[in-house]
C-alpha positions as CSV (number, residue, x, y, z in Angstrom):
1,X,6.8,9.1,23.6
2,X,8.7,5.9,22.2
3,X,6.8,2.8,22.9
4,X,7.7,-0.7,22.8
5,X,5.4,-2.3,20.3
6,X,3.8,-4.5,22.6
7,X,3.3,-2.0,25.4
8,X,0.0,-1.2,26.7
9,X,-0.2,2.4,26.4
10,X,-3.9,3.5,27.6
11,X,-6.5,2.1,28.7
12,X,-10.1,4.1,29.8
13,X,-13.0,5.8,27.7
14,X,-12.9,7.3,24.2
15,X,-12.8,10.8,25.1
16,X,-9.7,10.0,27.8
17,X,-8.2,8.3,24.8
18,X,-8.4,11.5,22.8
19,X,-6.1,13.4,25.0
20,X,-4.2,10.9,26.0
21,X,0.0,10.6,24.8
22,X,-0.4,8.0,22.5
23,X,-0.4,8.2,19.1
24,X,-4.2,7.2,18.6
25,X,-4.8,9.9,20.7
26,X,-2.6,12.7,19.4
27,X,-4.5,12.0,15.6
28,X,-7.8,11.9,17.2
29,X,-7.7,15.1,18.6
30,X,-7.0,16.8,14.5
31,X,-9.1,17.1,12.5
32,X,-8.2,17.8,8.7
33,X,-9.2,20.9,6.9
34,X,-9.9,21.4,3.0
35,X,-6.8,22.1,1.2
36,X,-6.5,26.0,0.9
37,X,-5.1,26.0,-2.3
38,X,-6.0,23.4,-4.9
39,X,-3.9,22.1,-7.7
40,X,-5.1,22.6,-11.5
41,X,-5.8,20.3,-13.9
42,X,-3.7,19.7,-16.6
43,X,-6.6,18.4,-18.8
44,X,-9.4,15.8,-18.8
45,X,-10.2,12.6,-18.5
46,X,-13.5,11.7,-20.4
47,X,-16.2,9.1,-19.6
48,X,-19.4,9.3,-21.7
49,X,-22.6,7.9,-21.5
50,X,-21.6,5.2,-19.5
51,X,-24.4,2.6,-18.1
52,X,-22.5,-0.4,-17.0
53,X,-24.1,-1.8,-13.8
54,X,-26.1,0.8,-12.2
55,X,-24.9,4.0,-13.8
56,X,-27.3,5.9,-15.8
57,X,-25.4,7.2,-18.8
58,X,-22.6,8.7,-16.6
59,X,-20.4,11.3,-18.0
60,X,-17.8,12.8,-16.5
61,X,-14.3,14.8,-16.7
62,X,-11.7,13.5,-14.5
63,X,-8.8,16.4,-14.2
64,X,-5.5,14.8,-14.6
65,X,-2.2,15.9,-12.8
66,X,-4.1,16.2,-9.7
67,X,-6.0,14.1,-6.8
68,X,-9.7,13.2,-7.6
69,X,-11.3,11.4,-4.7
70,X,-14.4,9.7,-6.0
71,X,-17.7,9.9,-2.8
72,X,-20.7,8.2,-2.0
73,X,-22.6,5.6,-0.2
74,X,-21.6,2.1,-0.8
75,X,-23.1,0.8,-3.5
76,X,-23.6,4.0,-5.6
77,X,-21.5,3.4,-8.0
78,X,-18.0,4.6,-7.5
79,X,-16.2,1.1,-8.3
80,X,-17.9,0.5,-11.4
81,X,-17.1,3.5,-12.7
82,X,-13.6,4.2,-11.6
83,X,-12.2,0.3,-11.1
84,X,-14.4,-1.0,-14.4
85,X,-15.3,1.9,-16.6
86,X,-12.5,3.7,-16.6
87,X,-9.6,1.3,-17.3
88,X,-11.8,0.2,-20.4
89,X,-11.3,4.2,-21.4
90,X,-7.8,4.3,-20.2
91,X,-6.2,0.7,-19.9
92,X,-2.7,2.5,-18.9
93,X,-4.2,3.3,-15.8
94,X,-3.1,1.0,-12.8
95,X,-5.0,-0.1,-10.3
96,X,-3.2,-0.4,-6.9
97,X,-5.5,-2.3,-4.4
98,X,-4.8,-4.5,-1.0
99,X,-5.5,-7.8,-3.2
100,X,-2.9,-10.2,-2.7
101,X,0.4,-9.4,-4.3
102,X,0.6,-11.8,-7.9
103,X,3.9,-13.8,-6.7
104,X,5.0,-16.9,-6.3
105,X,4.5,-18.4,-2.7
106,X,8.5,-18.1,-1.8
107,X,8.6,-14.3,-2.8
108,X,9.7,-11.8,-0.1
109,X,10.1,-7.9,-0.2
110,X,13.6,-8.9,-1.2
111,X,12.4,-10.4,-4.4
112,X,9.7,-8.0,-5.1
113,X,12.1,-5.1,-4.7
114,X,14.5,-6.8,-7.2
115,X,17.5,-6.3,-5.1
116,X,17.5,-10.2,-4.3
117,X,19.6,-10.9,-7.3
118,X,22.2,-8.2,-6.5
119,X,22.5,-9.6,-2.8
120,X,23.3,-13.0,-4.1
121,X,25.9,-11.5,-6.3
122,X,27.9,-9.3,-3.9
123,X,28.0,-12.9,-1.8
124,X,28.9,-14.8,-5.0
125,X,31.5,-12.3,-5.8
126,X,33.0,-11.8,-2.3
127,X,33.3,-15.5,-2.0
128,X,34.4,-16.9,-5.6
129,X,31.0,-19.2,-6.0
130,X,28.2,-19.8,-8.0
131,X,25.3,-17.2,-7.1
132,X,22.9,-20.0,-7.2
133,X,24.3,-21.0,-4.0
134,X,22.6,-18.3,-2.2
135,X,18.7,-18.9,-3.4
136,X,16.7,-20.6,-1.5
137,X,15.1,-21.9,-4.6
138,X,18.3,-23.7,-5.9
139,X,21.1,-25.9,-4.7
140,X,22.0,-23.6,-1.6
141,X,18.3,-24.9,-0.4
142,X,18.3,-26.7,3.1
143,X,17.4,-30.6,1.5
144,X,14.8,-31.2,4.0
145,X,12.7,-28.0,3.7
146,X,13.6,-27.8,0.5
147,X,14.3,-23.6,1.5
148,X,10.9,-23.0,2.6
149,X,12.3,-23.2,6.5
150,X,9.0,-24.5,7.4
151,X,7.7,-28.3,7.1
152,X,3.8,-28.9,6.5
153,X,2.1,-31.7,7.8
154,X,-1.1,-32.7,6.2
155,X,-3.7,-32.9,8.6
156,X,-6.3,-34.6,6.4
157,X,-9.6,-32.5,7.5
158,X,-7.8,-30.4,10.5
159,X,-5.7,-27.1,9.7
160,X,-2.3,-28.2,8.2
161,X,0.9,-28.3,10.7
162,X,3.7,-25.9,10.2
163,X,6.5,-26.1,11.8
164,X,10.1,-24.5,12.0
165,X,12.6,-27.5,10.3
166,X,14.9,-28.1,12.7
167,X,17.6,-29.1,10.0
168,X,18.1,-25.6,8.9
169,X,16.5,-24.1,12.3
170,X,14.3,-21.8,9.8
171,X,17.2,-20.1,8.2
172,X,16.0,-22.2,4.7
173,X,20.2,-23.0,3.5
174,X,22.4,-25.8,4.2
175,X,25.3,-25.3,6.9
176,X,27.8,-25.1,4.2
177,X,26.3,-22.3,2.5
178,X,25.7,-19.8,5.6
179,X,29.3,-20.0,5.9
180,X,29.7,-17.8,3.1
181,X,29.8,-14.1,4.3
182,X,29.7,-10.6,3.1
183,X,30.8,-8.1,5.1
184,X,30.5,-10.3,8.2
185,X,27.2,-11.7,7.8
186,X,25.4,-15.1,5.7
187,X,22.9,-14.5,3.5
188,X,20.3,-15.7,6.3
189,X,21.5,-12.9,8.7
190,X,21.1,-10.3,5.9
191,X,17.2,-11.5,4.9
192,X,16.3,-11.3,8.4
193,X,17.6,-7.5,8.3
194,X,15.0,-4.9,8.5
195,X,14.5,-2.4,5.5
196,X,15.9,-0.1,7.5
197,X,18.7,-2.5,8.9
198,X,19.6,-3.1,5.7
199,X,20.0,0.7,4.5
200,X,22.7,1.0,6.9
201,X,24.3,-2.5,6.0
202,X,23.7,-1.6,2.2
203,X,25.8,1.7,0.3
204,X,24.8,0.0,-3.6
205,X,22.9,2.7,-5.3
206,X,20.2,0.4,-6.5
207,X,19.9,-1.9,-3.4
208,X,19.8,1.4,-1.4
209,X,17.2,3.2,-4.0
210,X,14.9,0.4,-3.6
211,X,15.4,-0.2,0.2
212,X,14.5,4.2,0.2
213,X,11.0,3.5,-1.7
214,X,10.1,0.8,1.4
215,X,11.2,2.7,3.9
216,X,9.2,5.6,2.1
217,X,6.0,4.0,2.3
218,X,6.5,3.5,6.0
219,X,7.5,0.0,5.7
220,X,10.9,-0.1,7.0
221,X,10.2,-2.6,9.9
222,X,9.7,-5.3,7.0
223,X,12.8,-8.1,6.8
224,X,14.2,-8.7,3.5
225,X,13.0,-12.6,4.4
226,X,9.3,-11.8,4.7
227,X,7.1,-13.9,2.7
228,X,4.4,-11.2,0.8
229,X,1.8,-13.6,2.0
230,X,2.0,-12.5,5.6
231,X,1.6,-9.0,4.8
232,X,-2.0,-7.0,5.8
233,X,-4.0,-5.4,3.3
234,X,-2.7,-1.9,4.2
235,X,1.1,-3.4,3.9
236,X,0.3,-4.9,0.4
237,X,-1.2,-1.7,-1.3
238,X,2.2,0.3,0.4
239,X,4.7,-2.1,-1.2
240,X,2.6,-1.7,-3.9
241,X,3.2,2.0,-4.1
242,X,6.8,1.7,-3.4
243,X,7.2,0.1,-6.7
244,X,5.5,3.4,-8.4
245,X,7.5,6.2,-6.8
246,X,10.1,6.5,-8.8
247,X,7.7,6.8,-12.4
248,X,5.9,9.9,-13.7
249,X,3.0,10.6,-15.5
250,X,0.7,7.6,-15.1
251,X,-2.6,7.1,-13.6
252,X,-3.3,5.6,-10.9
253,X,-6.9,4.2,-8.9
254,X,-6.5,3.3,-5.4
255,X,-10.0,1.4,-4.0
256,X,-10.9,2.4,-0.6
257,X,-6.6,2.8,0.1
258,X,-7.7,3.7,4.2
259,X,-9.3,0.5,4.9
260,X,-7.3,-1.1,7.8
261,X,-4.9,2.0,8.2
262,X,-4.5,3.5,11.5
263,X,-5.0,8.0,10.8
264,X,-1.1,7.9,11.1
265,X,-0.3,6.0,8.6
266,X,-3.3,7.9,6.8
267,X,-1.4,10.6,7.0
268,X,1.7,8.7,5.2
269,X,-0.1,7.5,2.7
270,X,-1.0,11.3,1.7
271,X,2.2,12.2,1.4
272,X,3.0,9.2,-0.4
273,X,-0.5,10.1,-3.0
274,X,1.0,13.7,-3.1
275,X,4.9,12.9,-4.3
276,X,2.9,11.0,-7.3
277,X,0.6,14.1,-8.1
278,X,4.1,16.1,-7.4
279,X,5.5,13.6,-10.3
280,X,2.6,14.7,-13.0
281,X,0.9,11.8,-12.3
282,X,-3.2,11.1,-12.2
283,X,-4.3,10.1,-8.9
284,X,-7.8,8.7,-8.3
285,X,-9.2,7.5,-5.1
286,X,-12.5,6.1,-3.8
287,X,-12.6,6.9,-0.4
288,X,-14.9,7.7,2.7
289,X,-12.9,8.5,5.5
290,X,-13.4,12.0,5.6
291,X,-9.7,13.3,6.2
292,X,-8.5,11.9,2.8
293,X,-11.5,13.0,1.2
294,X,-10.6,16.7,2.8
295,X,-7.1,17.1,0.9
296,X,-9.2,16.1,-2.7
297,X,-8.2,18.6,-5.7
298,X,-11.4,17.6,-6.7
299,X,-14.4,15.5,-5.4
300,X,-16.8,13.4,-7.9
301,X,-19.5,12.3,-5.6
302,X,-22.3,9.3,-7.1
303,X,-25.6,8.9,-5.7
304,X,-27.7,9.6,-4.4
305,X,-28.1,6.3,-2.9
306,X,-27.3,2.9,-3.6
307,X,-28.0,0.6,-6.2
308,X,-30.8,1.5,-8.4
309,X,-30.8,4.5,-6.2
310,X,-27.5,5.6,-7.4
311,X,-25.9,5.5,-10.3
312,X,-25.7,9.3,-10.7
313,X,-23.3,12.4,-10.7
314,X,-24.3,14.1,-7.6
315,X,-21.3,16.5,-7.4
316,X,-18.3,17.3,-9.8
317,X,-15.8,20.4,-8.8
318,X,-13.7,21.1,-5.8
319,X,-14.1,20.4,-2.9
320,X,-15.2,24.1,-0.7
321,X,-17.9,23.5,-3.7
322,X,-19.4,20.6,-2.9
323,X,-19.6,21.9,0.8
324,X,-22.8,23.8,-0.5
325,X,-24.8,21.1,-1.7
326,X,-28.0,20.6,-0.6
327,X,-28.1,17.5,-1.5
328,X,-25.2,15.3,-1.0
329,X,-24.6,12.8,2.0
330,X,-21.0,13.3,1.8
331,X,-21.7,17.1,1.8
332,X,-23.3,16.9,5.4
333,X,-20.6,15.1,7.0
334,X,-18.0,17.0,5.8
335,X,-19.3,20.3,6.9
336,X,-19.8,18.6,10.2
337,X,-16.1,17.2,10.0
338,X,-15.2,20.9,9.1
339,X,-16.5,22.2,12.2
């Protein structure tokens, strides 16, 4: 069923929700099941002795070329080991969280893709000018915004003002420059363009390559325009991970990469996790939610509780392993999530 974004599509109790024809329901009526077939390891990574924070002299073999999802109750230790020890070890390996994107406050998916540059040159060539006339951050700039679109009033101790400057109307360039066009559009029309709007507007191999990784990440309702300071959390680790598709054989640690996701786009960003193990790649996740946890080539779960509680190696192996011991938390609700 296609729904308008804004539609209200159920309304009623949970378990009416579950069978309802909405996309919540349809994912909360699966439920995931281990992998049946694991992928090897293509050798180790080593942590010894480690006793940073709460760990007590930790060591541990990480399998690389597969997906290790790293378990336990919060505060057991699983981010200091995996976001602090580990990149001490391995300081190649990259850590792809939903912090804020490092960027300067005009950047856009346009200029985080790189494809910004290109744009401004097919409208530079098309129309015999400088390409410096299409940034927002040069001479092409609207004077009174200054290319932002927006102006900010200082409110002194209220919330600052912002609103749309009515000398550009938002589109952040002077008159004379949005009458520039390529292929029948100004360079505001073509930033306002969905990812996928612009894949059909776009045939460039590299614009289009780059466009592919967003719309591969299940970000293709994203303009070109939109500042990287609006996205969510979820929106920020995907871009993120758009810019990594393309590589092979890194390492990567994603920190709790379900937070904020709805289970669809769970499910998306498995198969995103899985084309990067598919690339030879290292994948390491700390997770709870129990359906990523589920397709793990191999589980390390810390414990057994929290603090100085944890600090230990409950659990290293695959995952139909760990569903016999006695004495993990994560064990328990997972065989209940099995069924």
């Amino acid at each position: 069923m296609m729904c308008n974004p804004m539609e209200h599509v159920y309304e009623g109790d949970p378990e009416g929700l579950r069978h309802a024809n909405t996309l919540t329901g349809k994912y909360l009526s699966q439920r995931a099941r281990l992998k049946s077939a694991v992928r090897e390891s293509a050798g180790w990574l080593r942590i010894i002795d480690a006793s940073l924070h709460n760990l007590k002299q930790v060591s541990v073999n990480i399998p690389a070329g597969v997906l290790t999802v790293v378990t336990g109750v919060a505060g057991s230790g699983k981010s200091t080991l995996i976001n602090q020890v580990l990149p001490n070890v391995y300081p190649e390996a990259i850590i792809i969280n939903q912090d804020m994107i490092q960027a300067s406050n005009r950047s856009n998916i346009a200029t985080f893709t790189g494809i910004f540059d290109a744009i401004r040159k097919l409208f530079a060539d098309e129309n015999r000018v400088s390409p410096s006339l299409f940034s927002f951050n040069a001479k092409g700039a609207c004077p009174v915004c200054n290319g932002s679109g927006t102006i900010t009033m200082d409110l002194a101790f209220m919330d600052s003002l912002v609103t749309v400057c009515e000398a550009c109307r938002g589109r952040r360039f002077h008159d004379d420059v949005l009458g520039y066009q390529l292929r029948g559009k100004n360079i505001s029309d073509v930033l306002a363009m969905t990812t996928d709007e612009a894949l059909d507007y776009f045939k460039e191999q590299g614009i289009a390559a780059a466009l592919r990784r967003i719309q591969h990440v299940g970000l293709g309702y994203l303009t070109l325009g939109q500042p990287l300071s609006t996205l969510s959390g979820g929106e920020r680790q995907r871009v993120k991970l758009a810019a990594e598709l393309d590589k092979q054989g890194e390492i990567y640690v994603l920190d709790e990469p379900s937070t904020g996701l709805h289970l669809s786009d769970c499910e998306r960003l498995m198969s995103i996790i899985n084309r990067l193990v598919a690339q030879n790649s290292t994948v390491i996740v700390i997770e709870h939610n129990l359906d990523i946890i589920s397709q793990a080539d191999w589980i390390i779960d810390m414990g057994p509780g929290a603090g100085h509680d944890g600090g230990n190696v409950l659990f290293s192996g695959k995952p139909a392993d760990l569903l016999k011991s006695p004495h993990s938390l994560t064990a328990r609700y997972l065989r209940q999530f099995q069924g």
